[in-house]
C-alpha positions in Angstrom: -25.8 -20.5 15.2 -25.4 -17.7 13.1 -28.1 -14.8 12.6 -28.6 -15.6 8.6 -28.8 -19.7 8.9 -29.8 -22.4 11.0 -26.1 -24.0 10.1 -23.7 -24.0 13.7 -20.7 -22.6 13.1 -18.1 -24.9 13.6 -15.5 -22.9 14.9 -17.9 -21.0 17.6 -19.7 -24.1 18.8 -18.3 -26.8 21.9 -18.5 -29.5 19.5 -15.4 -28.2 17.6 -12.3 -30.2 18.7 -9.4 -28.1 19.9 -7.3 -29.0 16.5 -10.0 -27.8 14.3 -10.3 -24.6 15.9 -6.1 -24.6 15.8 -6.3 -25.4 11.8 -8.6 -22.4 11.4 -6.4 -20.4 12.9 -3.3 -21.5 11.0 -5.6 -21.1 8.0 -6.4 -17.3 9.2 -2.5 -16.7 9.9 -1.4 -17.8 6.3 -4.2 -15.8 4.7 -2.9 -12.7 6.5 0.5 -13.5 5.4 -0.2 -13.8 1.4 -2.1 -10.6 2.3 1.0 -9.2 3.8 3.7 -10.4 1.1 1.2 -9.1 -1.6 1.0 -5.3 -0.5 4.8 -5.1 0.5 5.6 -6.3 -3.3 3.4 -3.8 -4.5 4.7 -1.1 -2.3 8.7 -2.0 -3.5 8.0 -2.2 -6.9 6.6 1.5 -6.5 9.3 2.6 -4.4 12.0 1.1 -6.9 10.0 3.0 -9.9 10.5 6.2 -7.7 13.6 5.7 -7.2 14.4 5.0 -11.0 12.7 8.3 -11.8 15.0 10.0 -9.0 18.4 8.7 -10.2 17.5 9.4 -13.9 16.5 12.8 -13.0 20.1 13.0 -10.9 21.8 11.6 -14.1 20.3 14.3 -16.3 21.0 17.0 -13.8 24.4 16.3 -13.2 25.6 15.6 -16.4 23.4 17.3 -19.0 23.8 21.1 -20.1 22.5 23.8 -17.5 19.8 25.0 -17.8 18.0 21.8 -18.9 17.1 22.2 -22.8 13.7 20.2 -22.3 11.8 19.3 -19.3 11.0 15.0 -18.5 7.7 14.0 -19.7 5.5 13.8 -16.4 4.7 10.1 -14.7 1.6 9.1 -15.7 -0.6 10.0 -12.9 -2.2 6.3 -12.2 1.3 5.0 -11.5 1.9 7.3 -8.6 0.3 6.8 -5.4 -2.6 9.0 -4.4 -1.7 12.3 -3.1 -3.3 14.1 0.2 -6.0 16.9 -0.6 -5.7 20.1 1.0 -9.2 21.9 1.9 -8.7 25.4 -0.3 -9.0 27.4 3.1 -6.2 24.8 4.4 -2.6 26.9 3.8 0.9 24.7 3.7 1.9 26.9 6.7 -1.2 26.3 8.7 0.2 22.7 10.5 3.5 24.6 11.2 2.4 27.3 13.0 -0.6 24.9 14.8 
């Protein structure tokens, strides 16, 4: 029984055979992996843009003129993935010296 119904649960209760409470997990297992597939392809796809970005930027510094006549326009900021926030008393040397 659960605390917002009177309906058993039939995954919880002794009445459940052995195969359904296998199949649910199977079911759990290939939910987890779409979950998993989903958030790696995201991750590549904004590692390969990174990377893009880098060997373009490479490109243009090693065979443009020096110094660089004009600067890249900037990524737009909702591509790139979020950044870690420093407290304003927080210094970049404070975690080295720590």
């Amino acid at each position: 029984m659960t605390a917002t119904n009177d309906a058993p649960d039939p995954h919880t209760t002794a009445t459940a055979t052995a195969e359904e409470r296998w199949q649910h997990i199977e079911d759990r297992l290939a939910a987890i992996e779409h979950r998993v597939r989903e958030q790696s392809s995201t991750a590549i796809a904004t590692l390969d843009t990174c990377l893009g970005r880098l060997d373009a930027l490479r490109r243009d510094l090693a065979h443009g003129p020096w110094p660089p006549q004009a600067f890249p326009a900037p990524a737009d900021p909702a591509s790139l993935p979020p950044q870690p926030t420093r407290t304003p008393a927080e210094s970049p040397t404070a975690h080295a010296r720590g």
